[in-house]
TIKOL-174983 format. One record per residue (C-alpha): residue in three letters; x, y, z. Coordinates in Angstrom, 1 decimal, padded with zeros to 4 digits, m for minus. Example, Ala and Ser with C-alpha at 12.3 -4.5 7.8 and 13.67 -1.06 7.14 Angstrom:
2
bami pake = Ala&east = 012.3&north = m004.5&up = 007.8
bami pake = Ser&east = 013.7&north = m001.1&up = 007.1
end
This chain:
142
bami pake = Unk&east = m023.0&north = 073.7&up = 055.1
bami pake = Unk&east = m021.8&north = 070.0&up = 055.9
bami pake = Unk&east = m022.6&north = 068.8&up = 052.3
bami pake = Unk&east = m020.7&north = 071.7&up = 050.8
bami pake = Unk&east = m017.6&north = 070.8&up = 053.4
bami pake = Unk&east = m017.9&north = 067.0&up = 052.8
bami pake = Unk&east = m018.3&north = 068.2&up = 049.0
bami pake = Unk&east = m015.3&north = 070.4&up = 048.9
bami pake = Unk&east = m013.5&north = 067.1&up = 050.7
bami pake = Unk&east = m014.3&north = 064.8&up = 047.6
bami pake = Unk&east = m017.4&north = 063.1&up = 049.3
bami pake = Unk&east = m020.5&north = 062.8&up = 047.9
bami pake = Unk&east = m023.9&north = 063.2&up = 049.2
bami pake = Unk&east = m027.3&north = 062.1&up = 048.3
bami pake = Unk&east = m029.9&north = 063.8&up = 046.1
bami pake = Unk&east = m033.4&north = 063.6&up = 045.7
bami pake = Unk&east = m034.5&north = 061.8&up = 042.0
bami pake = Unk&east = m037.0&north = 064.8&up = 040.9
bami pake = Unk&east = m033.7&north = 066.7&up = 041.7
bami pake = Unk&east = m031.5&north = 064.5&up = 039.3
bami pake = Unk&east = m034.3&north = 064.4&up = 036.7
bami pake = Unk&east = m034.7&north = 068.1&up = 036.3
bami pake = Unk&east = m030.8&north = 068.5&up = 036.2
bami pake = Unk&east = m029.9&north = 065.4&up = 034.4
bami pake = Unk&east = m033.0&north = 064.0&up = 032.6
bami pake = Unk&east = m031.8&north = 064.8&up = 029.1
bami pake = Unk&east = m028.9&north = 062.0&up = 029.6
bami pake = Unk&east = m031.2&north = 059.2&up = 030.4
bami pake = Unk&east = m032.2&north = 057.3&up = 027.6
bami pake = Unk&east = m035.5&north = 056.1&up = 026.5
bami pake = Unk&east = m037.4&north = 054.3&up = 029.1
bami pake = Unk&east = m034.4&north = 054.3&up = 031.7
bami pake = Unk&east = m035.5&north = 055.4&up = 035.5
bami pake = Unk&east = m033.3&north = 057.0&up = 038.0
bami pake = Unk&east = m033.1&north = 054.7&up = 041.1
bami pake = Unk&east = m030.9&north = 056.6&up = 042.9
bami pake = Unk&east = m028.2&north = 059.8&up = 042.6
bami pake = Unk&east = m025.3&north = 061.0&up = 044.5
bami pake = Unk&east = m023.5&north = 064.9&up = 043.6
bami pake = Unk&east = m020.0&north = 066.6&up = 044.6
bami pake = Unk&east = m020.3&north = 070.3&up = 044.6
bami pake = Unk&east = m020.6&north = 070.2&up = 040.8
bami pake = Unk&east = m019.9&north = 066.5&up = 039.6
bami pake = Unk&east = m023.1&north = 063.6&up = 039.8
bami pake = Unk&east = m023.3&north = 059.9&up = 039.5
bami pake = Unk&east = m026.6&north = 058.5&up = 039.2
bami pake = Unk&east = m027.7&north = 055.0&up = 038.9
bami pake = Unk&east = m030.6&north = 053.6&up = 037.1
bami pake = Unk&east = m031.9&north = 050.4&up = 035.7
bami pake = Unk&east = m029.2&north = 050.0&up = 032.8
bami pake = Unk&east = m025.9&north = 052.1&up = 033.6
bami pake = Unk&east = m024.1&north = 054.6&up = 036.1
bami pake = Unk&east = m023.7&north = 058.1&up = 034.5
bami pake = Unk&east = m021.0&north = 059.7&up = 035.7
bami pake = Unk&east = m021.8&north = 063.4&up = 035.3
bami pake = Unk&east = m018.2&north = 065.7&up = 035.3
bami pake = Unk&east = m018.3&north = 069.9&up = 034.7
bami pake = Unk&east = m015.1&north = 070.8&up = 034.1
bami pake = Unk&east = m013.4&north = 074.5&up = 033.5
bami pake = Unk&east = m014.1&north = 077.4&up = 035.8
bami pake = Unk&east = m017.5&north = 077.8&up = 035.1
bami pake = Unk&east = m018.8&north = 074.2&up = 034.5
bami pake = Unk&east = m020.5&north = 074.8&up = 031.0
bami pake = Unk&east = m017.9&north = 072.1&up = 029.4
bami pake = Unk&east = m019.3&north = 068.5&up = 030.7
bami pake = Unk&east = m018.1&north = 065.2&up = 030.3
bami pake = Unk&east = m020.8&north = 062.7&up = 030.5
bami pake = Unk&east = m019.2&north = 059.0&up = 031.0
bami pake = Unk&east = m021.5&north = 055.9&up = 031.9
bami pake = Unk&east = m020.5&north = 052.2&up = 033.2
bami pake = Unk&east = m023.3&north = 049.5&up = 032.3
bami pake = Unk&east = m024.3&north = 047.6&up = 034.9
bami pake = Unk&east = m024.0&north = 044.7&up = 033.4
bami pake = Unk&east = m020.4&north = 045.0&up = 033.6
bami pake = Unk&east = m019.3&north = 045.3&up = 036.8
bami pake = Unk&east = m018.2&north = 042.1&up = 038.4
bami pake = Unk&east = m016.5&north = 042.9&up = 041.8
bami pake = Unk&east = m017.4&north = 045.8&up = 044.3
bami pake = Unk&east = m015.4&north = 046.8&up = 047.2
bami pake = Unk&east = m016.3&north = 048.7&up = 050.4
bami pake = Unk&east = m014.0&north = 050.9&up = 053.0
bami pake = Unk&east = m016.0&north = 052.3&up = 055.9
bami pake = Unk&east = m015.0&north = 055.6&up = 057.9
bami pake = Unk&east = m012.8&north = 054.9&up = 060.7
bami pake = Unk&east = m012.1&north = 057.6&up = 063.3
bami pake = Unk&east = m010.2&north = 060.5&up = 062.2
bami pake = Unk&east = m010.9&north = 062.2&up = 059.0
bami pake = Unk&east = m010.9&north = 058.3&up = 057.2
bami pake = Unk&east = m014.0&north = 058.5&up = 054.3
bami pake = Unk&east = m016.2&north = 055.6&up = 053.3
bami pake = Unk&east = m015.7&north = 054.6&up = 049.9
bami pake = Unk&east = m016.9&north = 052.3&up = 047.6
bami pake = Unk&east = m014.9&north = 050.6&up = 044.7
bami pake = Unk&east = m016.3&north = 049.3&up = 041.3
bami pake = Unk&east = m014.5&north = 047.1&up = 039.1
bami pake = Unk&east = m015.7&north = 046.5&up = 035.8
bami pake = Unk&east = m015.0&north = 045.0&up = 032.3
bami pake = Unk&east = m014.4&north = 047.7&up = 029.7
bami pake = Unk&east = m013.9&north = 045.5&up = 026.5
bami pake = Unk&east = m017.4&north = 045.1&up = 024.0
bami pake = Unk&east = m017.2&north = 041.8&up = 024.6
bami pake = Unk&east = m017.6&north = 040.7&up = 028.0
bami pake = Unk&east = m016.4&north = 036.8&up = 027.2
bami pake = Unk&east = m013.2&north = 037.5&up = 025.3
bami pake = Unk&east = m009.7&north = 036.5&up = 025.7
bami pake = Unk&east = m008.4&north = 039.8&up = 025.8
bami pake = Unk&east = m010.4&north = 041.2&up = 028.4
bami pake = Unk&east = m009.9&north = 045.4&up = 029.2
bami pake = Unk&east = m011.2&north = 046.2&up = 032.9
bami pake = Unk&east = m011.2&north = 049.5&up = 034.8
bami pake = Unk&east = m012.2&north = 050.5&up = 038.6
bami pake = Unk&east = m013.6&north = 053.5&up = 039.9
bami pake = Unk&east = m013.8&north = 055.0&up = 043.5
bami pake = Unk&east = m016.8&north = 056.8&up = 044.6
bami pake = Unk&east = m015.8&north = 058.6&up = 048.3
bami pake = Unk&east = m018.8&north = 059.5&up = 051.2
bami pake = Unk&east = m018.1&north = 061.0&up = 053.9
bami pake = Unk&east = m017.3&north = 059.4&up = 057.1
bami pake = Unk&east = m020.9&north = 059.3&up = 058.5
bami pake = Unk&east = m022.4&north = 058.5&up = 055.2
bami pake = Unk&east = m024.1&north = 054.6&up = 055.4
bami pake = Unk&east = m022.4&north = 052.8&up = 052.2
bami pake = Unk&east = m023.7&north = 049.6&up = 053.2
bami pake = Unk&east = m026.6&north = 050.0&up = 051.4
bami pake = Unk&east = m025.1&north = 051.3&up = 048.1
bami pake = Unk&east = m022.3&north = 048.0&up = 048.6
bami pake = Unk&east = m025.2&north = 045.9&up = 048.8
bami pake = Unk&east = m026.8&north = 046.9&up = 045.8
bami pake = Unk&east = m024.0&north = 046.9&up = 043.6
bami pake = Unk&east = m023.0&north = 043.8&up = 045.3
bami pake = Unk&east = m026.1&north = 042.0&up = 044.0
bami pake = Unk&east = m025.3&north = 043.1&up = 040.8
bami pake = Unk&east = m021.9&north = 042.1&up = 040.7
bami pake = Unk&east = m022.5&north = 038.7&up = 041.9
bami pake = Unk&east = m025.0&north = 038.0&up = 038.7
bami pake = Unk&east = m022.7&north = 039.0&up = 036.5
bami pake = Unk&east = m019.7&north = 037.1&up = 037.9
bami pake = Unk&east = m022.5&north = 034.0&up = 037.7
bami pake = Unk&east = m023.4&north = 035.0&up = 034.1
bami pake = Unk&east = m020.2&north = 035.3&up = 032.6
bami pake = Unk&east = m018.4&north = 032.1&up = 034.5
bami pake = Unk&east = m021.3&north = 029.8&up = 033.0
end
């Protein structure tokens, strides 16, 4: 009952990876492994080794999807928000580089929230993309 209230709220929870393969498998390309997978009541984002998919059912139903994904190799700066007291949510902020080409003059970026509820740990999920936003801010400034 509290992941359908924290999913109602716009917070998502964690779910198992044979859960996210059986449900999202067909999206993953060849040789690409689920590390990890978060869901709203009907929405998904799941990480693996090359890109976030970010997994949207929209309509009444759900059947129409809108399947979006953010290499990993682009994102260059993360931000974290924890839950304060109240009804405050923990969130975690990606910013990343939209263009093709990643060392261009005319560089296109984009962010996107991702919101847990209050008691959800986000340190973890920070840290990782963390790591991966520092090596790409090294790769691309050398």
């Amino acid at each position: 009952m509290a992941n359908l209230f924290g999913g109602l709220m716009g917070n998502y929870s964690e779910v198992t990876i044979p859960e996210l393969k059986s449900q999202y498998g067909i999206y993953l390309m060849p040789e690409e492994e689920i590390h990890m997978g978060f869901k709203l009541v009907r929405d998904a984002f799941i990480i693996t080794n090359e890109r976030l998919i970010l997994i949207d059912h929209q309509g009444v139903t759900g059947k129409k999807t809108r399947v979006a994904s953010i290499h990993l190799s682009s994102i260059y700066e993360v931000t974290m928000e924890t839950g304060g007291t109240g009804f405050d949510d923990c969130e975690v902020t990606l910013h990343y580089i939209t263009s093709p080409y990643h060392k261009s003059n005319n560089l296109q970026t984009a962010l996107y929230k991702f919101e847990f509820g209050k008691k959800f740990n986000v340190q973890p999920l920070y840290t990782t993309f963390l790591s991966i936003a520092s090596k790409n801010f090294n790769r691309l400034n050398s």
